[in-house]
MIPAFI-951391 format. One line per 5 residues: number of its first residue (from 1); for each residue x, y, z of N, C-alpha, C, O. Coordinates in pm, 1 decimal. Layout:
N
NUM = X/Y/Z/X/Y/Z/X/Y/Z/X/Y/Z; ... $
//
This chain:
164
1 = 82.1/-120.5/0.0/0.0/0.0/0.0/86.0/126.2/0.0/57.8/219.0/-75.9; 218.5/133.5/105.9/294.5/243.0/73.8/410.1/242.8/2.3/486.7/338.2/15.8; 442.3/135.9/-85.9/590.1/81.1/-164.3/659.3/222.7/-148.1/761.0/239.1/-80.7; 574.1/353.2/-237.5/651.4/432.2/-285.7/711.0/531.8/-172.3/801.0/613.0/-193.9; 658.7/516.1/-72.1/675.4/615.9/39.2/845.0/567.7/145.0/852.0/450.3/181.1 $
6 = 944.7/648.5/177.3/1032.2/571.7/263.5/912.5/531.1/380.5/800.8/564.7/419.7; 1050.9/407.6/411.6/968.2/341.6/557.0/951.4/440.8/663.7/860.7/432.7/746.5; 1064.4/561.8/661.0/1103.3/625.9/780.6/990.9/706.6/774.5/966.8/738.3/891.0; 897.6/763.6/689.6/831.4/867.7/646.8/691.0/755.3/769.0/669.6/780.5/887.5; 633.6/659.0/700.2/545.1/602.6/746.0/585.9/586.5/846.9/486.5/616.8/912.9 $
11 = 689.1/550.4/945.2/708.7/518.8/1108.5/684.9/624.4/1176.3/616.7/632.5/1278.4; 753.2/726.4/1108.3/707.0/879.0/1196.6/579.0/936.2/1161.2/540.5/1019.9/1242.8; 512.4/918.3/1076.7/380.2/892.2/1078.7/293.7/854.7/1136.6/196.8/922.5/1170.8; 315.0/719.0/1162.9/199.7/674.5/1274.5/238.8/677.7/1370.7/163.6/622.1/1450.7; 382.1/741.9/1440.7/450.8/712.0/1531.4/366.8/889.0/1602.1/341.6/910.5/1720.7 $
16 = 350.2/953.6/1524.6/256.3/1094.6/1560.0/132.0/1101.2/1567.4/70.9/1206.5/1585.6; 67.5/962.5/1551.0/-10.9/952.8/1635.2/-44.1/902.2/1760.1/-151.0/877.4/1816.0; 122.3/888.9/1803.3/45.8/863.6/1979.7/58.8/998.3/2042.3/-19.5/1001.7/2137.2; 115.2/1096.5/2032.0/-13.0/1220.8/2104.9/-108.1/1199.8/2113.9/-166.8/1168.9/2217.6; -174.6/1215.9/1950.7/-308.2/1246.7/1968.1/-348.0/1084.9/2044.7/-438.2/1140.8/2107.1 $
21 = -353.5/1010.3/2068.9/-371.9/884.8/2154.8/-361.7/882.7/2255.5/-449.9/830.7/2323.9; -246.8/939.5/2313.6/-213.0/935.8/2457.2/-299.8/1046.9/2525.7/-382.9/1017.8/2611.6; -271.5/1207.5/2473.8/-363.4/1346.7/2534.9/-519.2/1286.7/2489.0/-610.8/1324.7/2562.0; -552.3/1205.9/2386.7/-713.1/1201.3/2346.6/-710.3/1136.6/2537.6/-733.8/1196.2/2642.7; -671.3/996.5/2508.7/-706.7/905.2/2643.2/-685.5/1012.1/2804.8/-726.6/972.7/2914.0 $
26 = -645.0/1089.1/2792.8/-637.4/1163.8/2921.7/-743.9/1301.0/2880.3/-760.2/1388.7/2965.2; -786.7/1307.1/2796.4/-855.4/1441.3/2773.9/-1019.2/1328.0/2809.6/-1113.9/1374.4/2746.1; -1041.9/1255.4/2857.4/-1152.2/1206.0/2888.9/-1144.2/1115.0/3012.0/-1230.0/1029.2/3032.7; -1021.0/1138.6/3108.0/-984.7/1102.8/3240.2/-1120.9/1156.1/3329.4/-1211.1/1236.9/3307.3; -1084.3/1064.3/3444.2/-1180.8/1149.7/3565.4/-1118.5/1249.3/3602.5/-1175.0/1358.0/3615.1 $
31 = -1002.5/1233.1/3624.9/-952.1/1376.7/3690.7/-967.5/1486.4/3624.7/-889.5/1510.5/3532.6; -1092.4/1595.0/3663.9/-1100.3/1723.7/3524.2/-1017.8/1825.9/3555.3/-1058.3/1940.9/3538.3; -908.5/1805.2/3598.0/-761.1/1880.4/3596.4/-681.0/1862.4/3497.9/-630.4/1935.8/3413.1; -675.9/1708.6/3532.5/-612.6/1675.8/3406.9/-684.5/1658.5/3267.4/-626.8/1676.7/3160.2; -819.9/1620.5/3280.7/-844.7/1594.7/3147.4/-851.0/1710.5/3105.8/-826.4/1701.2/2985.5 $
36 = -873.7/1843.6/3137.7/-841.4/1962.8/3073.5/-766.8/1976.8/3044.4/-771.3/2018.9/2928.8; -633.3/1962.8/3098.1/-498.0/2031.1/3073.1/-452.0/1916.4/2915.6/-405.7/1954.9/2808.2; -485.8/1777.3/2956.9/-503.7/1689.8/2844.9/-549.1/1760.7/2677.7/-500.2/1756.5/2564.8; -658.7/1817.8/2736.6/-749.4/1862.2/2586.2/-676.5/1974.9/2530.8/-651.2/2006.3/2414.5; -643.6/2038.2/2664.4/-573.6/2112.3/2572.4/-437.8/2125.5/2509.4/-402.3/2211.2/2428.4 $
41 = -365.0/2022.9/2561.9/-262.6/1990.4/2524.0/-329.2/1895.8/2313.7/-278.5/1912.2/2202.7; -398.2/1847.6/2337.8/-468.0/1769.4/2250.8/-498.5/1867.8/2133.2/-488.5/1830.1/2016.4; -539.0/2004.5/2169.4/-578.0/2120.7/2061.4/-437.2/2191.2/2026.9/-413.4/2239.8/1916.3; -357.2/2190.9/2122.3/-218.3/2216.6/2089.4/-164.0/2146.3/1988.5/-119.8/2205.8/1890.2; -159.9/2020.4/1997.6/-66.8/1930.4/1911.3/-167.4/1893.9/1814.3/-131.5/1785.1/1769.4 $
46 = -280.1/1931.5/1756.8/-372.9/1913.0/1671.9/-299.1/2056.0/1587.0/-239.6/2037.9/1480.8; -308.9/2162.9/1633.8/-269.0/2261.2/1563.4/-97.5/2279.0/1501.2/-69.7/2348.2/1403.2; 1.3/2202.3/1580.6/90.9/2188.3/1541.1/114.3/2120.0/1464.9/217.3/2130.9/1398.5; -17.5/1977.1/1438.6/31.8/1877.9/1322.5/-48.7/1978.1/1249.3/35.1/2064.8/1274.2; -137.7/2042.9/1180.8/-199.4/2141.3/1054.2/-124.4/2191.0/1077.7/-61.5/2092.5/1038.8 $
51 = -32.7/2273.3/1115.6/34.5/2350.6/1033.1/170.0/2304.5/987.1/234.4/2369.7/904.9; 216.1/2185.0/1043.2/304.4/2081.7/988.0/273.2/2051.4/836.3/356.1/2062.0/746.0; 104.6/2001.2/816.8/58.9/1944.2/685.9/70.3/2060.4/571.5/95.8/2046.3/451.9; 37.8/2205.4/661.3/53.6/2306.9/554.4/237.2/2334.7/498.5/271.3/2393.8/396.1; 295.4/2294.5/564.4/401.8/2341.5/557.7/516.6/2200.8/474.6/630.6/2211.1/429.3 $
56 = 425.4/2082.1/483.2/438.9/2041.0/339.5/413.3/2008.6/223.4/465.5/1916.5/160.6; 284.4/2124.5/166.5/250.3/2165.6/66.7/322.3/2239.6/47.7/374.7/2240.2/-63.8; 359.6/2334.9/142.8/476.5/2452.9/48.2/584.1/2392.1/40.3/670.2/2474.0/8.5; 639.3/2261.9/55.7/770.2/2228.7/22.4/772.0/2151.1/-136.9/867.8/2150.9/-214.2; 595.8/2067.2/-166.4/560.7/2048.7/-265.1/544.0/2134.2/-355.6/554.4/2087.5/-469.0 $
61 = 514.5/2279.5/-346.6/518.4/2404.4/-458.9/620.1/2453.4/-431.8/634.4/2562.0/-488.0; 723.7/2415.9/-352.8/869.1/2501.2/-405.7/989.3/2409.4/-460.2/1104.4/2440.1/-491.4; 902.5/2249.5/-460.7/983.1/2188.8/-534.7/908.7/2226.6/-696.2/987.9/2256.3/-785.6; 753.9/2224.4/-730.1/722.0/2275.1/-841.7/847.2/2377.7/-884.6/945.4/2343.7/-950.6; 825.4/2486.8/-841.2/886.0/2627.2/-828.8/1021.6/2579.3/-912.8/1045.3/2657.5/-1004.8 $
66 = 1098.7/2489.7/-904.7/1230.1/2453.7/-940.1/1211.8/2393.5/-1078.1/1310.6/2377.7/-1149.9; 1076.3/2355.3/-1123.4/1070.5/2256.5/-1258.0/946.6/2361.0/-1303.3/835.7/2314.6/-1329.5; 965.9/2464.7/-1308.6/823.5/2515.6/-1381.4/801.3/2512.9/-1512.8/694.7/2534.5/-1570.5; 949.7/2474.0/-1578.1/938.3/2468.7/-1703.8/911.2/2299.5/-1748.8/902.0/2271.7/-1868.3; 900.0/2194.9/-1645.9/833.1/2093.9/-1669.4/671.1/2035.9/-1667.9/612.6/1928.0/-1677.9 $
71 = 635.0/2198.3/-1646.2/470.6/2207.6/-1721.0/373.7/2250.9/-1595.8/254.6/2279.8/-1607.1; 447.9/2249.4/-1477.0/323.1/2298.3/-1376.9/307.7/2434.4/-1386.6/419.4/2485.8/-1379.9; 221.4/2516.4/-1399.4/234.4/2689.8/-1402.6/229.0/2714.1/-1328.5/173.3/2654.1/-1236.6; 284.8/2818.7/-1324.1/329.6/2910.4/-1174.7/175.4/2977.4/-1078.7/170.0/3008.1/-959.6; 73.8/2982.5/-1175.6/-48.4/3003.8/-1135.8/-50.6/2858.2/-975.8/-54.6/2875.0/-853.9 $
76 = -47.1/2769.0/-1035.0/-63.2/2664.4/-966.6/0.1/2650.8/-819.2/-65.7/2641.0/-715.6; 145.8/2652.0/-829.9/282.1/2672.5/-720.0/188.1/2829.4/-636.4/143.5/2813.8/-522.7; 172.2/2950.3/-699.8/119.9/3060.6/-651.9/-30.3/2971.6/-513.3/-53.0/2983.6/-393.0; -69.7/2919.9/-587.2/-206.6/2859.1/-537.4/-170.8/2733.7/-427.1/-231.8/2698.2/-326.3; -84.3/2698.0/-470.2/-16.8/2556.4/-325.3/15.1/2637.3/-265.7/-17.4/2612.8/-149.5 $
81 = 81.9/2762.4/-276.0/183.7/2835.3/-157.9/84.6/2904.8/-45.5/114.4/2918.9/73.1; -34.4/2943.6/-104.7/-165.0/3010.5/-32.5/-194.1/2926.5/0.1/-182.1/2923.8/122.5; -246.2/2806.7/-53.1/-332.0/2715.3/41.2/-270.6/2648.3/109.8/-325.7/2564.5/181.3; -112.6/2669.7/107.1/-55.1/2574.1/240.4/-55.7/2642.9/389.0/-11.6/2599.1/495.3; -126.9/2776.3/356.1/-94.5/2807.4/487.7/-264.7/2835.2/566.4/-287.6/2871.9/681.7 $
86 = -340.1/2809.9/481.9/-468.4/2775.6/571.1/-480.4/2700.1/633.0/-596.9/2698.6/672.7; -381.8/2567.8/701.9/-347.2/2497.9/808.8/-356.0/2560.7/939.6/-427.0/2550.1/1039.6; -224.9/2652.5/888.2/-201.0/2707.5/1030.3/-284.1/2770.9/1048.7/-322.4/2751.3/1164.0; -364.1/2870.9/981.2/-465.8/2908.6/1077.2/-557.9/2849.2/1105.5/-610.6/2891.4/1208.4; -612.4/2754.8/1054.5/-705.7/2661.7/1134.4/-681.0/2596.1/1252.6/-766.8/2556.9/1331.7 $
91 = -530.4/2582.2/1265.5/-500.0/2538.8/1382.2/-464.4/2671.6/1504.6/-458.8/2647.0/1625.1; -448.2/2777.1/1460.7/-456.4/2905.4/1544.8/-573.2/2951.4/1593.7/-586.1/2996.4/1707.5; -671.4/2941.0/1501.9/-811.2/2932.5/1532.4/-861.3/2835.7/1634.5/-928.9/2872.8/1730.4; -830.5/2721.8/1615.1/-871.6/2618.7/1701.2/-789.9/2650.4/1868.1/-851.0/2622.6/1971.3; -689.4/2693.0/1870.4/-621.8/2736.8/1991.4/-700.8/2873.6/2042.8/-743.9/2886.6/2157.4 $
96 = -709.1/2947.2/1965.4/-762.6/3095.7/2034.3/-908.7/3072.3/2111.4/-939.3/3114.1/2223.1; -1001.4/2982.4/2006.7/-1117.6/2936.2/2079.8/-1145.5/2829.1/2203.1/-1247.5/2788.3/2258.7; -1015.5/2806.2/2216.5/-963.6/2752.5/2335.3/-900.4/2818.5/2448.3/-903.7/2759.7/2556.4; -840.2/2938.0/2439.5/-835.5/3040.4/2507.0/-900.4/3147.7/2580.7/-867.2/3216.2/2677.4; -1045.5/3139.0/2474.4/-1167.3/3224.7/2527.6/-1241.8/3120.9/2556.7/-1340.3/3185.4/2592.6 $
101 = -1271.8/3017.5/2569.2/-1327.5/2963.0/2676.7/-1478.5/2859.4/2589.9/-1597.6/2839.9/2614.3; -1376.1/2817.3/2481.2/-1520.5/2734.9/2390.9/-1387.5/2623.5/2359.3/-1316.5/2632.1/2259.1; -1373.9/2533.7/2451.7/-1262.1/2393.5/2400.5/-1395.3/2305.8/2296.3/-1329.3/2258.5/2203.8; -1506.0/2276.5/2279.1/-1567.8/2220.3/2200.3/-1523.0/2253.9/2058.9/-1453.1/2187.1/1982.7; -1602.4/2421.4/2034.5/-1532.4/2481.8/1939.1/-1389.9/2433.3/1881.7/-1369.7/2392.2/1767.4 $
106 = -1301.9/2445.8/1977.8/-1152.8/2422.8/1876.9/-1174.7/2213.5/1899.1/-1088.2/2165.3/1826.0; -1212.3/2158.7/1932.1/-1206.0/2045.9/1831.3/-1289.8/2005.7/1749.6/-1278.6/1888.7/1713.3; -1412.7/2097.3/1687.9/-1460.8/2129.9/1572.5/-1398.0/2170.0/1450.3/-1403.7/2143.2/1330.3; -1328.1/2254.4/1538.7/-1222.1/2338.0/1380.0/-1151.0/2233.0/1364.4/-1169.2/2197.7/1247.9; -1056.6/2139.4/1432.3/-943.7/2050.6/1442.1/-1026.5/1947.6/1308.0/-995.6/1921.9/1191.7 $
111 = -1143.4/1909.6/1397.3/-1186.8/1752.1/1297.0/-1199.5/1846.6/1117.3/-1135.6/1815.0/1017.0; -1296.2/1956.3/1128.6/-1297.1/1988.0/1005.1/-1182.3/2048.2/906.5/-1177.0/2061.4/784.2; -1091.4/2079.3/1014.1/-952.0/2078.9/955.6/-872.9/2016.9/882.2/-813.0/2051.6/780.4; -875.3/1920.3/940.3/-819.1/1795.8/909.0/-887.0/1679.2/798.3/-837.9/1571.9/763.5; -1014.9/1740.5/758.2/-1096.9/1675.1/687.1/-1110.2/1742.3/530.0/-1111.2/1678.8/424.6 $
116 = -1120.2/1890.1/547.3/-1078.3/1994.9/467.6/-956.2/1991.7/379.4/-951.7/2022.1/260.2; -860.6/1951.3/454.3/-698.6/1943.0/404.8/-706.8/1768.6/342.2/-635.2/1705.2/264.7; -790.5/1745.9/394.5/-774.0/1583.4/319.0/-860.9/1613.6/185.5/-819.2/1618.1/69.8; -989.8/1632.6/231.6/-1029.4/1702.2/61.2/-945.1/1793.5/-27.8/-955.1/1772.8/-148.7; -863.6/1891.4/12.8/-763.9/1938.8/-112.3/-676.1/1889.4/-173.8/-631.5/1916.5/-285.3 $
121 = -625.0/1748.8/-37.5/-526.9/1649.4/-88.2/-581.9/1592.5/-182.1/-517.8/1613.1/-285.2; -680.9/1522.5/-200.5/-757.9/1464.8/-247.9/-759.1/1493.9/-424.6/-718.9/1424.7/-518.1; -827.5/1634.7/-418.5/-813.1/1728.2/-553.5/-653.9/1714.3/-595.7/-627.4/1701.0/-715.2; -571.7/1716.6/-519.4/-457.5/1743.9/-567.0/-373.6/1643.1/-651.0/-282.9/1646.1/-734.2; -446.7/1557.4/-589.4/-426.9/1421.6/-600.3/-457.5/1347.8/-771.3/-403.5/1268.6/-848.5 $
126 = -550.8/1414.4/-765.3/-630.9/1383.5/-943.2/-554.9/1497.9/-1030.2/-593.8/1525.5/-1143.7; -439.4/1565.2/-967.0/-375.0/1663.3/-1066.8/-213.8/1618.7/-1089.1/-135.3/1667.1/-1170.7; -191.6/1522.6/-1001.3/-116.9/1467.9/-1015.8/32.5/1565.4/-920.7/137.8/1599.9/-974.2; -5.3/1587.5/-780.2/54.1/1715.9/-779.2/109.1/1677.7/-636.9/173.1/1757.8/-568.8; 68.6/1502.3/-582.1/126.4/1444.7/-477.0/212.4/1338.6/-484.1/201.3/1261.9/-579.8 $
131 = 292.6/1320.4/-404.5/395.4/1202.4/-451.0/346.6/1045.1/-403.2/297.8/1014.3/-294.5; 371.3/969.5/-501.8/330.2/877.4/-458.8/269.2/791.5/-367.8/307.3/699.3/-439.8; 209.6/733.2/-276.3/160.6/677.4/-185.2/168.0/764.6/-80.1/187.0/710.1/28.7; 155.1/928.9/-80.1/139.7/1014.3/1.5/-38.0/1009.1/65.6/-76.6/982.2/179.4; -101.9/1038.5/-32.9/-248.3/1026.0/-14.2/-261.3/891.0/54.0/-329.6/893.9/156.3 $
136 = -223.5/803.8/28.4/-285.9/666.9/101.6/-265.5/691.8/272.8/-357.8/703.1/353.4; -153.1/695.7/296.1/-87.9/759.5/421.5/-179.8/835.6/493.2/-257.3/801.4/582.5; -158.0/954.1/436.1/-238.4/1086.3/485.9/-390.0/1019.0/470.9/-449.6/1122.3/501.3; -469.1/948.4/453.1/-587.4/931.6/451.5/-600.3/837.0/611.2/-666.8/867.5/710.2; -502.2/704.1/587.9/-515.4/659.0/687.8/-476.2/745.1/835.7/-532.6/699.2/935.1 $
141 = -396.2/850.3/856.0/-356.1/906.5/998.1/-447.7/1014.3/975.2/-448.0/1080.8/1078.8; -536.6/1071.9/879.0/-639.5/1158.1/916.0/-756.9/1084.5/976.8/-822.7/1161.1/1047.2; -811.9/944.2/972.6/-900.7/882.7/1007.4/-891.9/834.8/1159.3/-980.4/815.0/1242.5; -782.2/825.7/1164.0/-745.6/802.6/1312.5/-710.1/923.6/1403.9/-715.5/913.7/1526.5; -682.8/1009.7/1356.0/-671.0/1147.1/1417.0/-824.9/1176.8/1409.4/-874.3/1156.6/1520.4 $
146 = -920.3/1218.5/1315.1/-1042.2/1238.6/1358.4/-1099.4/1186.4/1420.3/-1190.1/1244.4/1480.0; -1072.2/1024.4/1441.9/-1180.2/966.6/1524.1/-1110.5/1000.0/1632.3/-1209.1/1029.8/1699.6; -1035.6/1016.2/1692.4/-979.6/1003.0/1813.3/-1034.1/1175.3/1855.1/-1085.0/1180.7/1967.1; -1028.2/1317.5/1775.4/-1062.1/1440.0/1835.4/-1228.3/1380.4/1813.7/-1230.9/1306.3/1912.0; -1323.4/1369.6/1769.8/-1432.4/1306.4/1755.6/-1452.0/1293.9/1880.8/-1498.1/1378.8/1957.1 $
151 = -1408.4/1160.5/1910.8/-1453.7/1053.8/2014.5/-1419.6/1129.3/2176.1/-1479.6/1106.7/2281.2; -1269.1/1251.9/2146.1/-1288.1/1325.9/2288.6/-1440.3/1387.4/2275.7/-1524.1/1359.6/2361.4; -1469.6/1467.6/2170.3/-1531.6/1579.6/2156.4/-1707.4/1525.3/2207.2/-1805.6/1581.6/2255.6; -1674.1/1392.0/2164.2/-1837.3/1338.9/2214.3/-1824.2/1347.1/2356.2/-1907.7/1406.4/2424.4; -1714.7/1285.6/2408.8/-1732.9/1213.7/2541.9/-1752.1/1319.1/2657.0/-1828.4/1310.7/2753.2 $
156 = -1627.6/1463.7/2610.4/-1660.7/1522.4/2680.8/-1815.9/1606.8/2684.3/-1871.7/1622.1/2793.0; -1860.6/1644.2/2593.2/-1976.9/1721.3/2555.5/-2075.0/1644.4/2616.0/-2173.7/1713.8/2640.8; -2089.9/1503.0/2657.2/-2208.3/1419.1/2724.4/-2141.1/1406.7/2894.5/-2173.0/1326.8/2982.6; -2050.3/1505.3/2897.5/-1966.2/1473.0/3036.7/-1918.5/1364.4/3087.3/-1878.0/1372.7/3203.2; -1910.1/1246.2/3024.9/-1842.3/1108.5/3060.2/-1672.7/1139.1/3103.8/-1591.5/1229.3/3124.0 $
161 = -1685.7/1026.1/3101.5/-1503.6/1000.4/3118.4/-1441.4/861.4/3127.8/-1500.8/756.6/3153.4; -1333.1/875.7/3107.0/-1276.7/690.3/3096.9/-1221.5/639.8/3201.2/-1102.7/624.2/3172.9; -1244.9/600.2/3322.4/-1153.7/585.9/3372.7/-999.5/542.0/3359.8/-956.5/450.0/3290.1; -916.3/640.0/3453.8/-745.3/589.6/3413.9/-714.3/540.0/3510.6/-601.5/492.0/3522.0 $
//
């Protein structure tokens, strides 16, 4: 499924998702000290991986940028370089509304974030404008990253918790 991808790429891959695994499982603790400090550690490192994802789209349009005369137009590279950085603010967004006092809110933005950026991958994808077995990857650690902000976002919103 990932031939084309290095191994090292996929280990640190799923290897980033035990944050979101470890802060999800404590962001739904009994202790609501910790499971706060959890969540929000959880909206933290949600926002640091988007703007990670944005920030390698712009390494994908500045490798364009180097072959423009191998047919991608610069219209295009112009258009990866903008849309790589609507990550980060989705993930700045998701922190600030965590700051004023709506943590639901920022793992709303997080799941649709992350769902958003998989749909452009997606498009990008039929343009031929991702590297190989990138999309497969990125599909599988967005599914597990959403379910996991999801599954806080239910648990806490019905006030449950897991015991630890």
């Amino acid at each position: 499924m990932f031939r084309s991808l290095p191994p090292l790429a996929i280990l640190l891959g799923v290897a980033g998702l035990l944050p979101f695994m470890a802060l999800g499982l404590g962001a739904v603790g009994a202790d609501p000290v910790r499971a706060l400090a959890a969540a929000e550690g959880l909206v933290g490192y949600g926002a640091v991986i988007m703007a990670f994802l944005g920030g390698v789209h712009w390494g994908f349009a500045l490798g364009e940028h180097d072959t423009l005369s191998g047919g991608v137009p610069a219209r295009m590279v112009r258009a990866r370089l903008g849309l790589g950085v609507i990550p980060s603010l989705v993930g700045w967004a998701a922190i600030l509304c965590g700051i004023v006092g709506h943590p639901a809110l920022s793992l709303i933005i997080l799941v649709a974030g992350f769902i958003g950026l998989l749909v452009m991958e997606f498009r990008a994808e039929k343009r031929d404008l991702l590297p190989g077995d990138y999309l497969a990857l990125r599909t599988v650690l967005t599914a597990i990253t959403v379910a996991v902000l999801t599954a806080v976002l239910v648990v806490r919103m019905i006030g449950g918790h897991v015991l630890l």
